[in-house]
N, C-alpha and C positions, 0 to 999 in steps of 0.2 A: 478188392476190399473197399467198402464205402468210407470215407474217413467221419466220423461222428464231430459234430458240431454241439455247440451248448452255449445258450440264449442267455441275453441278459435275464430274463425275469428266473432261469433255472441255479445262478447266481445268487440272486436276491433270496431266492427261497430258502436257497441251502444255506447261508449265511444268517436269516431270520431263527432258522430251524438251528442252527449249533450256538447261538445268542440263549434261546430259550433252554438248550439242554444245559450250557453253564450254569444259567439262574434257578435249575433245580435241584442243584447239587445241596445236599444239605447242612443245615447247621452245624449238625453234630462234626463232619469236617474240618469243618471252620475253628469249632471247640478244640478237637483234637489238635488241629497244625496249633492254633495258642497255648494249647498244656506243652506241646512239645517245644513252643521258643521259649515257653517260661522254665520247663527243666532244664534245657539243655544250653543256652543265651544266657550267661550273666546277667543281674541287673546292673544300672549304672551305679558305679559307688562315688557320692558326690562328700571331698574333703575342707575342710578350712586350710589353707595357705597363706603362708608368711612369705613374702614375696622383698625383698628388696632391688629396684628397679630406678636408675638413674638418678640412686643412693637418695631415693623417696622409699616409705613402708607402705606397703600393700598387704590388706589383708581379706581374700576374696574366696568366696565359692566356687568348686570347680573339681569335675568329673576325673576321675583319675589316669583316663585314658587322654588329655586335653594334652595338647602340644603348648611348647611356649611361644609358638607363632600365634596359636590362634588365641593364647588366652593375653596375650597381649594386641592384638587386631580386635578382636569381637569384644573384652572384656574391659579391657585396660584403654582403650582407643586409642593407643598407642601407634599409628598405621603406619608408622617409615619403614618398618619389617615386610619387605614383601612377601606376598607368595607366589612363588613364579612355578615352579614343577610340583614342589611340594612333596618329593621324591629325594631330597636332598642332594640334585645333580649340577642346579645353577647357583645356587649361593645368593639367590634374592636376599635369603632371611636371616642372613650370616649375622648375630649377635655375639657378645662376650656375656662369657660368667668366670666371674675371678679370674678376668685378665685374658681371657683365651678365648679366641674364634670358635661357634659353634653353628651348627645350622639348626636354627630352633623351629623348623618344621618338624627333624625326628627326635627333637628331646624333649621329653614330659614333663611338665609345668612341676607336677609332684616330687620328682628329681633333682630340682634346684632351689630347692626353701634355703630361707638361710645362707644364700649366695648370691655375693655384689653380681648384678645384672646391667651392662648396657646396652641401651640401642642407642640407632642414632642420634634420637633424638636429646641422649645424654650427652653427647661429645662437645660439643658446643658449651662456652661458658659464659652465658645469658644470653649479649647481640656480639661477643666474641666466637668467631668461626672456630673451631680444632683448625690446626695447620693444613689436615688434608683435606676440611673440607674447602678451605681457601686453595690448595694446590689444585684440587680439581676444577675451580672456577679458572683460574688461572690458566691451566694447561688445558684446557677443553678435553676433560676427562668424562667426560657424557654427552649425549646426545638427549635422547626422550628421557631417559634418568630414570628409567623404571628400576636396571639395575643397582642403580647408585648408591643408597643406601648400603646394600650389603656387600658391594666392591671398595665404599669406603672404611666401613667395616674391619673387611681383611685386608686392605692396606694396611691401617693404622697397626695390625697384628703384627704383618709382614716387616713394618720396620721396627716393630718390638722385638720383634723374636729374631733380628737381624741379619733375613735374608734378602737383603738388595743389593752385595756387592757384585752383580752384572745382572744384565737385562735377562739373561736366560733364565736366571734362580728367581728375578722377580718373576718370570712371566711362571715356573713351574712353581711357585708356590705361592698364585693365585690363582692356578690353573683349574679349580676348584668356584670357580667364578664366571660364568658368562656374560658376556654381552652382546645381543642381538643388533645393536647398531654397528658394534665392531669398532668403538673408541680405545681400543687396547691402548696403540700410540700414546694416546692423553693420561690413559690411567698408570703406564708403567711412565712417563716423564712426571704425573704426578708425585710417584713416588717416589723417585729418583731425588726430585726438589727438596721433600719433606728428609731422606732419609741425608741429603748431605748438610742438614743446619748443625 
């Protein structure tokens, strides 16, 4: 049995020739696939929000499907909020609303009107650190510090909500938080510091 071979130029052609048969598909397709995302696709519904945000007022435009990671990154430029998975599995984006650790990549901006919001960049009072974030300076509780933000975050939770009576309970309940340099060490003696004043 001869085995068949095929030339570059029988490539070329074939490939010219199914280029061309796409570009004669016609409009009325085109139409059709459009009537079908416009029935069937929601449009965007874009709301006014009352935002209060490192107990500043905001009051901004924004899509009702908008996270409050992104509308405070793209919106607000607000950028200490990471976003790291964006899947709510690292805790880059760990914010507080009324007091409580959230991961504000999966909670909707429209969801939180009306509710004290901090990020990091509220913890701090003016050129005065928060406690943890001087613990973390102190106790080399980061490395690149991409995480840092929303691991100080849920420290400052963790010793709210006060679980750091041993290292195990700190580390399970910020286990909810990665670090890719693997500063654990420095983050749970960070805590540790802030949680015995």
């Amino acid at each position: 049995m001869e085995k068949q071979t095929y030339s570059r130029r029988f490539f070329l052609s074939t490939s010219s020739m199914a280029a061309a048969a796409v570009a004669l598909i016609p409009g009325n397709v085109k139409a059709f696939y459009k009537n079908v995302k416009k029935r069937f696709i929601p449009a965007k519904s874009v709301n006014t929000l009352s935002l209060t945000i490192n107990q500043k007022q905001y009051t901004v435009q924004a899509d009702t499907r908008t996270t409050l990671l992104d509308l405070l990154r793209e919106q607000l430029q607000l950028t200490g909020s990471k976003k790291g998975c964006d899947h709510g599995q690292c805790g880059a984006c760990t914010v507080h609303v009324n007091g409580e650790r959230v991961l504000s990549c999966l909670t909707l901006a429209a969801l939180v009107q009306n509710q004290p919001i901090t990020t990091i960049e509220g913890l701090a009072e003016g050129d005065q650190l928060h406690p943890m974030q001087q613990a973390f300076i102190e106790c080399d509780g980061f490395q690149c510090g991409y995480c840092t933000p929303g691991q100080i975050m849920s420290a400052v939770a963790c010793v709210k909500e006060g679980h750091t009576h041993s290292v195990e309970e700190i580390k399970e309940f910020m286990s909810g938080n990665l670090c890719r340099c693997g500063a654990y060490n420095g983050i749970v003696e960070s805590i540790q510091k802030v949680a015995a004043r």
